[in-house]
The first five atom37 places (N, CA, C, CB, O) and aatype in JSON, in Angstrom:
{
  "aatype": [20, 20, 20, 20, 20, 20, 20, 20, 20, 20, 20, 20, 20, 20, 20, 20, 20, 20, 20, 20, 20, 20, 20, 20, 20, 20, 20, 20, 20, 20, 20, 20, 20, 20, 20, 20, 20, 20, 20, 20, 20, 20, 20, 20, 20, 20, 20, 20, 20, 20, 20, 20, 20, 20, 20, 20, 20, 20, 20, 20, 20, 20, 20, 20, 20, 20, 20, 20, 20, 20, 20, 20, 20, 20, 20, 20, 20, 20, 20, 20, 20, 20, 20, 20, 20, 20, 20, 20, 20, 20, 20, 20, 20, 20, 20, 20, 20, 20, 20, 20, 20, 20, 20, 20, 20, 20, 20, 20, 20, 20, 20, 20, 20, 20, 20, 20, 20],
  "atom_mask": [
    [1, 1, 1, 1, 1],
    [1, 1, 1, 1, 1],
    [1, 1, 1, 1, 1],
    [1, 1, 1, 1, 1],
    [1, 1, 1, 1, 1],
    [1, 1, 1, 1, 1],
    [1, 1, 1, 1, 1],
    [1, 1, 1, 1, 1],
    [1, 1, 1, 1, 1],
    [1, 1, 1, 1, 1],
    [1, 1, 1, 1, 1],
    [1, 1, 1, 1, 1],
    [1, 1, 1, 1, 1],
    [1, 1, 1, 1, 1],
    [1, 1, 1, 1, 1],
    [1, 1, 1, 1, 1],
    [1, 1, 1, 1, 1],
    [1, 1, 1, 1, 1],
    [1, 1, 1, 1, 1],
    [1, 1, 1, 1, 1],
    [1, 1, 1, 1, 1],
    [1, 1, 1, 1, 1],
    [1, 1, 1, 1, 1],
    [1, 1, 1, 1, 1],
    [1, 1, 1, 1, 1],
    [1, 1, 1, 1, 1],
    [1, 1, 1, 1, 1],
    [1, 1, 1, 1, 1],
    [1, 1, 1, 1, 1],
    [1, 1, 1, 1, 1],
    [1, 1, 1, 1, 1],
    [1, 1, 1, 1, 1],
    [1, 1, 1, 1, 1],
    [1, 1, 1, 1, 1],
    [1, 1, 1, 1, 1],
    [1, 1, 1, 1, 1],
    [1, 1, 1, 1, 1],
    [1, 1, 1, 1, 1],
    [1, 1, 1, 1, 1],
    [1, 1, 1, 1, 1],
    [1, 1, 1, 1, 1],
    [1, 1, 1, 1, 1],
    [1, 1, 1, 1, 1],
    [1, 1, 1, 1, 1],
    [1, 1, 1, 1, 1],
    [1, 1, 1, 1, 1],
    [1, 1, 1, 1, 1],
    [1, 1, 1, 1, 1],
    [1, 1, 1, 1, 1],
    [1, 1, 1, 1, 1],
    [1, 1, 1, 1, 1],
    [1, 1, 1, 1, 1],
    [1, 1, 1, 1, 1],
    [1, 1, 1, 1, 1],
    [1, 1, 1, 1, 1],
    [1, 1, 1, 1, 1],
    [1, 1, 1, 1, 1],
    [1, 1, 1, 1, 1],
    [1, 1, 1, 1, 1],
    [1, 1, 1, 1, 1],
    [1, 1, 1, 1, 1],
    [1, 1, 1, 1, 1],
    [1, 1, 1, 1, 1],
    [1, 1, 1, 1, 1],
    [1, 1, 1, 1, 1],
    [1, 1, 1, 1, 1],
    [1, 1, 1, 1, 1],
    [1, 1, 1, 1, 1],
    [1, 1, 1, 1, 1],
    [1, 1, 1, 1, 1],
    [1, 1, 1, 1, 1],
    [1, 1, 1, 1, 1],
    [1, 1, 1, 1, 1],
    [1, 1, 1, 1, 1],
    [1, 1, 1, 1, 1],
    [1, 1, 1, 1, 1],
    [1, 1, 1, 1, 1],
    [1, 1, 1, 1, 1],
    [1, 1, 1, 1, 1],
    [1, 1, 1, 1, 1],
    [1, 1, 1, 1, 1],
    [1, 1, 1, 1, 1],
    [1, 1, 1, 1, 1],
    [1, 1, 1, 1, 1],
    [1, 1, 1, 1, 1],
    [1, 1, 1, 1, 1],
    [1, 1, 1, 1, 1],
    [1, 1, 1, 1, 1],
    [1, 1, 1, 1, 1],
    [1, 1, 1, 1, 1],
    [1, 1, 1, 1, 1],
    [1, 1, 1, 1, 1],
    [1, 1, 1, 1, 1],
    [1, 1, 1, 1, 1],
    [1, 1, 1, 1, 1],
    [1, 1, 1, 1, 1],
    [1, 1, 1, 1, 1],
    [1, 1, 1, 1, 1],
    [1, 1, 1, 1, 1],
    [1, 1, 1, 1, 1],
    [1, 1, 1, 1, 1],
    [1, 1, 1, 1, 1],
    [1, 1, 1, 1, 1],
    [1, 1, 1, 1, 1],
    [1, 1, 1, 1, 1],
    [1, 1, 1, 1, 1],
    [1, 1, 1, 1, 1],
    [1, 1, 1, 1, 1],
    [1, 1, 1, 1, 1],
    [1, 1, 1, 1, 1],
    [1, 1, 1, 1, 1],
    [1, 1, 1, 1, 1],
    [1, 1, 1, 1, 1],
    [1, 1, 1, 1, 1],
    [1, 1, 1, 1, 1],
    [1, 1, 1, 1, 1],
    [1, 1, 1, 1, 1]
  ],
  "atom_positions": [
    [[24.55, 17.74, 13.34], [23.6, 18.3, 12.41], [22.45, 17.3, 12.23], [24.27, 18.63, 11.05], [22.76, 16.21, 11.76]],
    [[21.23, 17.51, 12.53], [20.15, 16.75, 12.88], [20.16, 16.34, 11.16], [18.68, 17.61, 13.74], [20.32, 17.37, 10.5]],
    [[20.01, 15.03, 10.25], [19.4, 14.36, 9.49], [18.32, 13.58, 9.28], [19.9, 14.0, 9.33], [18.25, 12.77, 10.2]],
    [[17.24, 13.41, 8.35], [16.32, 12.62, 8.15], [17.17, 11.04, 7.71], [15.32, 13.34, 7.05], [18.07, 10.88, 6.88]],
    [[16.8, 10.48, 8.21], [17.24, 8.54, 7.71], [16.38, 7.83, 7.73], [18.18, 7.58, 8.57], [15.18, 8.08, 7.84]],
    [[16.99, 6.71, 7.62], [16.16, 5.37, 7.67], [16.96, 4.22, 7.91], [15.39, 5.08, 6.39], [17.93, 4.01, 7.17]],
    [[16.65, 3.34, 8.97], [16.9, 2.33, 9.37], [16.98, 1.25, 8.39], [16.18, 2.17, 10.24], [15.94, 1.24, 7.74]],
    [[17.73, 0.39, 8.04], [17.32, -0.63, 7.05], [17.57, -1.79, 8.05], [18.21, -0.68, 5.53], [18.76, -1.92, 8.35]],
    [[16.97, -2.38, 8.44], [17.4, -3.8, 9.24], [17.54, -4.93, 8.31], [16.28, -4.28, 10.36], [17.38, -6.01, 8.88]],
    [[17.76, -5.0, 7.15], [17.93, -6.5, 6.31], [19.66, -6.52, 6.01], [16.84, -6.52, 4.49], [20.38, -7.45, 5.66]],
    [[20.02, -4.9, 6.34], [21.77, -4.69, 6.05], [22.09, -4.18, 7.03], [22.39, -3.78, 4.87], [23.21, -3.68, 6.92]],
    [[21.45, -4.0, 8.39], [21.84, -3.06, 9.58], [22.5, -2.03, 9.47], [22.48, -3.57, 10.45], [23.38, -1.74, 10.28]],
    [[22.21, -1.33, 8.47], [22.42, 0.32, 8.08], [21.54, 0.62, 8.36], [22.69, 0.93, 6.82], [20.44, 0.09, 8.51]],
    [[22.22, 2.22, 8.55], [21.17, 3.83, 8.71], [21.55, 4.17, 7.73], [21.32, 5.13, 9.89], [22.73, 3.99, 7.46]],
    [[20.73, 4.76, 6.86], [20.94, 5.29, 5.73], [20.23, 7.24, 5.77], [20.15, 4.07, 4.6], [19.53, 7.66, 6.69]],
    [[20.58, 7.87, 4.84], [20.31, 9.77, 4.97], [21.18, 9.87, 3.39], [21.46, 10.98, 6.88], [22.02, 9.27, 2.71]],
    [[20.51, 10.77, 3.4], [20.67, 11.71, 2.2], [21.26, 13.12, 2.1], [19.5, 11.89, 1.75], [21.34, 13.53, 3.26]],
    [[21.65, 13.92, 1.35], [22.3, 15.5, 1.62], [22.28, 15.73, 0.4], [23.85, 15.81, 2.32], [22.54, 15.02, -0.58]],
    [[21.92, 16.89, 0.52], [22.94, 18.04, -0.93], [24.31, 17.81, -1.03], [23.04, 19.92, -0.64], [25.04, 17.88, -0.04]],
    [[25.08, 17.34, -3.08], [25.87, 17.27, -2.48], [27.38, 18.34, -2.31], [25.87, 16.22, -2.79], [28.6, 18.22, -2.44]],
    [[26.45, 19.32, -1.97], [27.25, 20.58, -1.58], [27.23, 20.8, -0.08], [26.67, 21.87, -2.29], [27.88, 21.8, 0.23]],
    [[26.82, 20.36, 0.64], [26.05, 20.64, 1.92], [27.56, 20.33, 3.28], [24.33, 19.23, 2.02], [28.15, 19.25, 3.33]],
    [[27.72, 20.9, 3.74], [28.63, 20.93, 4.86], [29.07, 19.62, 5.33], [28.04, 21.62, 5.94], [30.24, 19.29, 5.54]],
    [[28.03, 18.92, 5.48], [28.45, 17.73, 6.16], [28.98, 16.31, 4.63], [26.78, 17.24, 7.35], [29.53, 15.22, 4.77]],
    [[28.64, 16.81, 3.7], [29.68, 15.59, 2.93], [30.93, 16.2, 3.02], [29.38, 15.17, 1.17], [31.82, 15.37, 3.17]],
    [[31.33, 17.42, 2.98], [33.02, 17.76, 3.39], [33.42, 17.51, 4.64], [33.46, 19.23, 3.27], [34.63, 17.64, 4.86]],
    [[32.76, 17.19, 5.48], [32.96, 16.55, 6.5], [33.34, 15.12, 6.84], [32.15, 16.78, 6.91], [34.12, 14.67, 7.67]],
    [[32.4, 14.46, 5.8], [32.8, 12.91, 5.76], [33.69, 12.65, 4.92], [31.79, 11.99, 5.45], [34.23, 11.54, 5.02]],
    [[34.04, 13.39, 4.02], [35.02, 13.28, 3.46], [36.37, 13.07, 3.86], [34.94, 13.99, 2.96], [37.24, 12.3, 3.46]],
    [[36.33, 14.35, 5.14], [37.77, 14.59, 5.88], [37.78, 13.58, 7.03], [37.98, 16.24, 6.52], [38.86, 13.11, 7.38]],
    [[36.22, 13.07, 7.88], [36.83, 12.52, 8.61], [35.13, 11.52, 8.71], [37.72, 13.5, 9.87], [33.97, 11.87, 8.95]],
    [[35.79, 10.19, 8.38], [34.2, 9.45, 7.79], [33.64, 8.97, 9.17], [34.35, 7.84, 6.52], [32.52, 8.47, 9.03]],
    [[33.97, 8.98, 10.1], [33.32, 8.81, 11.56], [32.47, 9.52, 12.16], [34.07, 8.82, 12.41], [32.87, 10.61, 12.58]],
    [[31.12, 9.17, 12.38], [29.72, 9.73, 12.8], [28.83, 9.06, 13.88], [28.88, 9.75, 11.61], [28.87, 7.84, 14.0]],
    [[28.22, 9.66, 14.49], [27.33, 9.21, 15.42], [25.9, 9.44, 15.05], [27.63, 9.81, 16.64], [25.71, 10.54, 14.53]],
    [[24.7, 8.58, 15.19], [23.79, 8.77, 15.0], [22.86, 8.5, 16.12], [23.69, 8.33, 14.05], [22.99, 7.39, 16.64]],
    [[21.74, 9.46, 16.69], [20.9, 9.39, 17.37], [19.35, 9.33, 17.2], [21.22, 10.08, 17.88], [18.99, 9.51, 16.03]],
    [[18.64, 9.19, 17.85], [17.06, 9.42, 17.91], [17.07, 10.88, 18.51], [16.14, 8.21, 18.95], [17.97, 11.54, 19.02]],
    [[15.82, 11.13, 18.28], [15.59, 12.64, 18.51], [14.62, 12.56, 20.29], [14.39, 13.44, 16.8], [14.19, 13.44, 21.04]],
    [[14.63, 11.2, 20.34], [14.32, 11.31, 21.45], [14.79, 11.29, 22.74], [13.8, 10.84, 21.41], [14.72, 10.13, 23.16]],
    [[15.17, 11.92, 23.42], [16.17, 11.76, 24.92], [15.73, 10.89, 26.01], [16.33, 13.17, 25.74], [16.62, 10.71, 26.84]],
    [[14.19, 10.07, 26.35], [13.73, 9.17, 27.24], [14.1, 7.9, 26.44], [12.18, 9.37, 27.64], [14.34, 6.92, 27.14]],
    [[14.17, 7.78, 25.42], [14.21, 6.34, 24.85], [15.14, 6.26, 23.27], [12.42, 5.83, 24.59], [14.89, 6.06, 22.08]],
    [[16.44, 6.58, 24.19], [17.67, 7.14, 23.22], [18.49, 5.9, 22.82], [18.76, 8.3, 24.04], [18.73, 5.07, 23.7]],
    [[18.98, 5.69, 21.41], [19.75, 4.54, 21.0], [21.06, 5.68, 20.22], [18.68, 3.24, 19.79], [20.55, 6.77, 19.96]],
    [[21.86, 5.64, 20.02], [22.86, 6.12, 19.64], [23.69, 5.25, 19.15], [23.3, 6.76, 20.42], [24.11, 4.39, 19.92]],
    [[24.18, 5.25, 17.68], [24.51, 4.24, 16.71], [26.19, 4.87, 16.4], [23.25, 4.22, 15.2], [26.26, 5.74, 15.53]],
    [[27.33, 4.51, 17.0], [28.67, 5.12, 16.21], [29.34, 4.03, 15.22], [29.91, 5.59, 17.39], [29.23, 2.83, 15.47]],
    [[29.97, 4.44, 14.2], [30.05, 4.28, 13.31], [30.98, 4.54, 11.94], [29.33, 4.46, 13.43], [31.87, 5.4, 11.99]],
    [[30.76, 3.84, 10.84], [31.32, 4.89, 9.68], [30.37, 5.25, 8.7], [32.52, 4.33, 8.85], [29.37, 4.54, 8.63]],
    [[30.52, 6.45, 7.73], [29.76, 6.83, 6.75], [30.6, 6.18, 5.45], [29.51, 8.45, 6.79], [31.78, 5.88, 5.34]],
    [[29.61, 6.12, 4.65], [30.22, 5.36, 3.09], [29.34, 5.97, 2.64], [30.3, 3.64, 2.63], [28.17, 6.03, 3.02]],
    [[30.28, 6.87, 1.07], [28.66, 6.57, -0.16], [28.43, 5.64, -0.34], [28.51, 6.9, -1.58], [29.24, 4.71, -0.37]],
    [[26.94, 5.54, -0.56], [26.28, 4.52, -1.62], [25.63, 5.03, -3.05], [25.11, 3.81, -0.86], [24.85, 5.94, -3.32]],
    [[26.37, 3.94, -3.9], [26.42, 3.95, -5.14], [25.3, 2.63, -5.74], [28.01, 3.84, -5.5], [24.78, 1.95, -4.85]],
    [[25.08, 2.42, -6.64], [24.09, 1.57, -7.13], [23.22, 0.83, -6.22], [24.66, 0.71, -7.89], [22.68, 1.33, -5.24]],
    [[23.11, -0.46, -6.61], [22.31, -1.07, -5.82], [21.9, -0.55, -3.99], [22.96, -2.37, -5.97], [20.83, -0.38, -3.42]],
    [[23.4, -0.41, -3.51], [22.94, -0.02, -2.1], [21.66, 1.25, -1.91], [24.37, 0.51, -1.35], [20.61, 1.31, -1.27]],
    [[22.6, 2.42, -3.07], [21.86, 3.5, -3.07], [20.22, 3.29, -3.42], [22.55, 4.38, -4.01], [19.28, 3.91, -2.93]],
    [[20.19, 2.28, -4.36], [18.39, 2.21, -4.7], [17.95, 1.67, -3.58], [17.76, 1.19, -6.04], [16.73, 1.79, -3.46]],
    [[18.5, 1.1, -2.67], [17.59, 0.76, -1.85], [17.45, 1.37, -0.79], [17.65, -0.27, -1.61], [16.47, 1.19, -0.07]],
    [[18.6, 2.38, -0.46], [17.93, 3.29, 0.77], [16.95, 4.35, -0.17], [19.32, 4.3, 1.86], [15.88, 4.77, 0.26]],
    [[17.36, 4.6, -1.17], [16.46, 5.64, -1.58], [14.77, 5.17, -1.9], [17.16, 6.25, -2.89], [14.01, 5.96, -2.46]],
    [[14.27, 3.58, -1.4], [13.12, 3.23, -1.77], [12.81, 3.11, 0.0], [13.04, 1.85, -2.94], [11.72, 3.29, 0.55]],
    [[14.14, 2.74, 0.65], [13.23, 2.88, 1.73], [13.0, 3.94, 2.44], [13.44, 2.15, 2.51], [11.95, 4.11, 3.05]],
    [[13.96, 4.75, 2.44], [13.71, 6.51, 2.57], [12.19, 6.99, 2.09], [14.92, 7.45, 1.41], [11.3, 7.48, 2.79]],
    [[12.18, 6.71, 0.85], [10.97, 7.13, 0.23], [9.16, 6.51, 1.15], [11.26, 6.39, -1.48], [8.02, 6.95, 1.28]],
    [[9.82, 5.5, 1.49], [8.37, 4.57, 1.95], [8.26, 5.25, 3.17], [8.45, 2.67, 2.18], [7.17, 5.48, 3.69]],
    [[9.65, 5.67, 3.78], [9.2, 5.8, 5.23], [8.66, 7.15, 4.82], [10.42, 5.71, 6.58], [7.47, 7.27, 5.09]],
    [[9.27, 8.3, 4.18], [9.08, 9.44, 4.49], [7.62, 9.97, 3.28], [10.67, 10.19, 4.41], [6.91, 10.96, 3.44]],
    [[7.56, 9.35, 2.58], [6.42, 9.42, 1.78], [4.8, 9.61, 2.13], [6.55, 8.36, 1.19], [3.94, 8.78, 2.39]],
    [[4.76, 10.93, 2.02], [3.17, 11.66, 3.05], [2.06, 11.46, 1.26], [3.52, 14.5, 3.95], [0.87, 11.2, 1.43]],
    [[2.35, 11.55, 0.43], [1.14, 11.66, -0.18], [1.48, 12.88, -1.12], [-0.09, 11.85, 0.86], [0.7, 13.04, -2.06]],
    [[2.47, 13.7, -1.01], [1.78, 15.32, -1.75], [2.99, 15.11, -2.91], [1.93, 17.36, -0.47], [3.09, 16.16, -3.55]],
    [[3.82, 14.21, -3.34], [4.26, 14.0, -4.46], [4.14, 12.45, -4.73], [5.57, 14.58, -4.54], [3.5, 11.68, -4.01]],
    [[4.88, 12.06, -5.92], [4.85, 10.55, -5.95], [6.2, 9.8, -5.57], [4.46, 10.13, -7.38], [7.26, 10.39, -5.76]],
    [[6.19, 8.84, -5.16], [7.09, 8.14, -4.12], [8.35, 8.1, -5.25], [6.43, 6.4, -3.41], [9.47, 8.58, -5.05]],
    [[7.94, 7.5, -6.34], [9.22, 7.44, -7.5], [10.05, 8.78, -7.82], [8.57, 7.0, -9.02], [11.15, 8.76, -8.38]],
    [[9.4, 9.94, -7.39], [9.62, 11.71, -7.11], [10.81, 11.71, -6.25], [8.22, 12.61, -6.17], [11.91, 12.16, -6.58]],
    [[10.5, 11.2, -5.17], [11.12, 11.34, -3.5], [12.43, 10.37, -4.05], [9.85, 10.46, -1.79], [13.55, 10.87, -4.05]],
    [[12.25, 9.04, -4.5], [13.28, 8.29, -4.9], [14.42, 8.8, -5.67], [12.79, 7.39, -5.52], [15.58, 8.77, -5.27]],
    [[14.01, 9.29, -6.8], [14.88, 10.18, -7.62], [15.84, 11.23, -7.03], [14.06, 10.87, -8.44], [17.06, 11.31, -7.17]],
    [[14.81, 12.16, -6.19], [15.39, 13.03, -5.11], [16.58, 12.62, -4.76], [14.64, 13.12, -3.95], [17.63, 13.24, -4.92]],
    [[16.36, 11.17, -4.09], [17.18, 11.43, -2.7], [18.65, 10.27, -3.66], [16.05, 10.55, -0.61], [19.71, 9.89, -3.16]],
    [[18.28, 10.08, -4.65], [19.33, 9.15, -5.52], [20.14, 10.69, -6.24], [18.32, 7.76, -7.0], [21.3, 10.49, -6.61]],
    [[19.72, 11.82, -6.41], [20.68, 12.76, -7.34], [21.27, 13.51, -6.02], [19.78, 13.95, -8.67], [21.78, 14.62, -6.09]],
    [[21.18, 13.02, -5.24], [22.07, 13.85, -4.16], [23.23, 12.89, -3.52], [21.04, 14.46, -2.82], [23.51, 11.8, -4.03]],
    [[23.79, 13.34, -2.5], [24.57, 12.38, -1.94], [24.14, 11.66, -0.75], [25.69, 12.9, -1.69], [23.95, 12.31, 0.28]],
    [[23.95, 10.4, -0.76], [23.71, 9.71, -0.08], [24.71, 8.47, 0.72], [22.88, 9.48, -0.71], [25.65, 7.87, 0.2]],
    [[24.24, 8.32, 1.96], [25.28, 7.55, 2.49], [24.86, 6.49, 3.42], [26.19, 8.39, 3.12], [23.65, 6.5, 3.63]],
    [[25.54, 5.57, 4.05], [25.3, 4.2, 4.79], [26.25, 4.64, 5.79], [25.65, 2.64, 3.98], [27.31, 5.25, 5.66]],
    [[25.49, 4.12, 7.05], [26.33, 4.17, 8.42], [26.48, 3.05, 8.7], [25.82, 4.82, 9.59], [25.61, 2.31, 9.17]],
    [[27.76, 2.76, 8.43], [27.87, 0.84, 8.89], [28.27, 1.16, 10.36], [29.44, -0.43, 7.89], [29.16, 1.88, 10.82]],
    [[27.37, 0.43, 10.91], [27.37, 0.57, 12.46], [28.32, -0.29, 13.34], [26.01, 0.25, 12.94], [28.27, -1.52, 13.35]],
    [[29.48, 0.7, 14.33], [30.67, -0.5, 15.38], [30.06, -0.93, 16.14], [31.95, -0.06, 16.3], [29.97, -2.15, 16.3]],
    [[29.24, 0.24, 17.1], [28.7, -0.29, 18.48], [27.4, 0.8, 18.58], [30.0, -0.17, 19.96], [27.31, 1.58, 17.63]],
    [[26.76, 0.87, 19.28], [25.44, 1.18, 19.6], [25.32, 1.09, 20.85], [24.51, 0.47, 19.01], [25.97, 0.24, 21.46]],
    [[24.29, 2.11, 21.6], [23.93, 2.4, 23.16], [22.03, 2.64, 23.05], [25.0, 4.16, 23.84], [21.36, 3.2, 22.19]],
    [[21.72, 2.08, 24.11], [20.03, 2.27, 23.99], [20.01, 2.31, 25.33], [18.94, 1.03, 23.22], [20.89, 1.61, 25.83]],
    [[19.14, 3.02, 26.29], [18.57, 3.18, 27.11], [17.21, 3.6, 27.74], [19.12, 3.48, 27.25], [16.33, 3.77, 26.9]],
    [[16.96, 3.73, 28.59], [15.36, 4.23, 29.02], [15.08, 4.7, 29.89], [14.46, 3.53, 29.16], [14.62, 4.02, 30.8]],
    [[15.23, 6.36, 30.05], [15.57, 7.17, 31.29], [14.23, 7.42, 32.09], [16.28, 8.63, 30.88], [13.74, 8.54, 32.23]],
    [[13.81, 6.53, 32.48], [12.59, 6.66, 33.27], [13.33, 6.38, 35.01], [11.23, 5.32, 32.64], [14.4, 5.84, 35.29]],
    [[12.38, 6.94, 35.86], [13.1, 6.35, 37.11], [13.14, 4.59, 37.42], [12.32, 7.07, 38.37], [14.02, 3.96, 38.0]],
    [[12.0, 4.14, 36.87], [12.11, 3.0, 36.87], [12.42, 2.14, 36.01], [11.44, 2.76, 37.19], [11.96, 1.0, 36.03]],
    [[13.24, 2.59, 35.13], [14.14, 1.8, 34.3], [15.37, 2.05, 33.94], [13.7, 1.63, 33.34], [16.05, 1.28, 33.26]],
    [[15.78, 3.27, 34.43], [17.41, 3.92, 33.84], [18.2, 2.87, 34.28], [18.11, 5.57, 34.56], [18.72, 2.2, 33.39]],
    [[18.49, 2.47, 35.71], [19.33, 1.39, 35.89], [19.49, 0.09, 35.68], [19.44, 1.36, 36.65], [20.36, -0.65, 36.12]],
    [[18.31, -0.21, 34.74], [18.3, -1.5, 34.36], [18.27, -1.91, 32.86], [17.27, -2.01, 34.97], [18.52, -3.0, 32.34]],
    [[17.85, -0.53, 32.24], [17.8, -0.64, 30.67], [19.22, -0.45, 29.77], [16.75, 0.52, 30.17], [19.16, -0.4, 28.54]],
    [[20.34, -0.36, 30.41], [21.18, 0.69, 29.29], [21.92, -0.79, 28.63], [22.61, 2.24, 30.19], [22.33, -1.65, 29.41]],
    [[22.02, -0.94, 27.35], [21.99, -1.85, 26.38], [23.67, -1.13, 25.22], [20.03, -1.79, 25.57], [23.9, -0.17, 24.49]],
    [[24.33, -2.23, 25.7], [25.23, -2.04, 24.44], [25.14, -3.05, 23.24], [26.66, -2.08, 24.9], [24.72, -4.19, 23.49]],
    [[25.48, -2.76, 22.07], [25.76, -3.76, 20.5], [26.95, -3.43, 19.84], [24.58, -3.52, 19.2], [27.13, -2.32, 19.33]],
    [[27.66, -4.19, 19.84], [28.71, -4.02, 18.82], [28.72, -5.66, 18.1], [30.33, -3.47, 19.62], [28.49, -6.82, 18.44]],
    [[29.28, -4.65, 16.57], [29.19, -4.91, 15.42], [30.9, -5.56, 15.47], [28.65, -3.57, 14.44], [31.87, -5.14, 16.1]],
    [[30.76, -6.75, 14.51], [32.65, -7.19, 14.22], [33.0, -6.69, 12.45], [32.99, -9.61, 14.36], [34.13, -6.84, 11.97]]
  ]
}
C-alpha cells in the first residue's frame, strides 16, 4: 500500500502516518514487518524492516519533519503537524536495505546492500 514518509537521517528512520482505522495499522499490529520502497524503479532503494508506534518525543519529530517535507503552502505547517500527530503514526527501524541503478551502464555495478545491527 503506497504511503507518504519521510526519511529522518539523524535516527535512520522512515517515518508515515495513517488513519487510525485504516487497514494497514491492523496489519502492523498482526504482523509488524514491512518493506519500504521509492516510487522509483531506475533508482530503487528498498528499506526491510520493523514498524513501531511513535509516541511522544519520537512522534513530534516525524510529525515536524513530515510537515517540512510535505508542506506546499495552502495550510499552516503547525496544521499538517497536528494532523499527522492525531493519527497513527509509525517508525521503520530499518535491518537491511537494497539500492540499485538499473541503467545499462550501471545495473551491474551499482546494487548496494546495508544492514543495520
Amino acid at each position: 500500500m503506497p504511503v507518504w514518509g519521510v526519511w529522518m537521517p539523524e535516527c535512520e528512520r522512515w517515518g508515515f502516518g495513517c488513519a487510525p482505522t485504516a487497514r494497514k495499522v491492523r496489519n502492523i499490529g498482526a504482523n509488524d514487518r514491512v518493506v519500504v520502497t521509492t516510487d522509483d524503479a531506475v533508482e530503487c532503494v528498498s528499506i526491510e524492516g520493523r514498524a513501531e508506534r511513535l509516541v511522544g518525543d519520537g512522534l513530534e519529530a516525524m510529525a515536524t519533519a513530515w510537515a517540512g517535507k510535505y508542506h506546499d503552502g495552502t495550510q499552516a505547517e503547525t496544521e499538517m503537524i497536528e494532523f499527522v500527530k492525531a493519527g497513527a503514526a509509525y517508525e521503520v527501524v530499518p535491518e537491511r536495505a537494497f539500492g540499485l541503478i538499473e541503467t545499462p551502464e550501471l545495473f551491474s555495478t551499482s546494487a548496494t546492500r546495508w544492514v543495520w545491527d
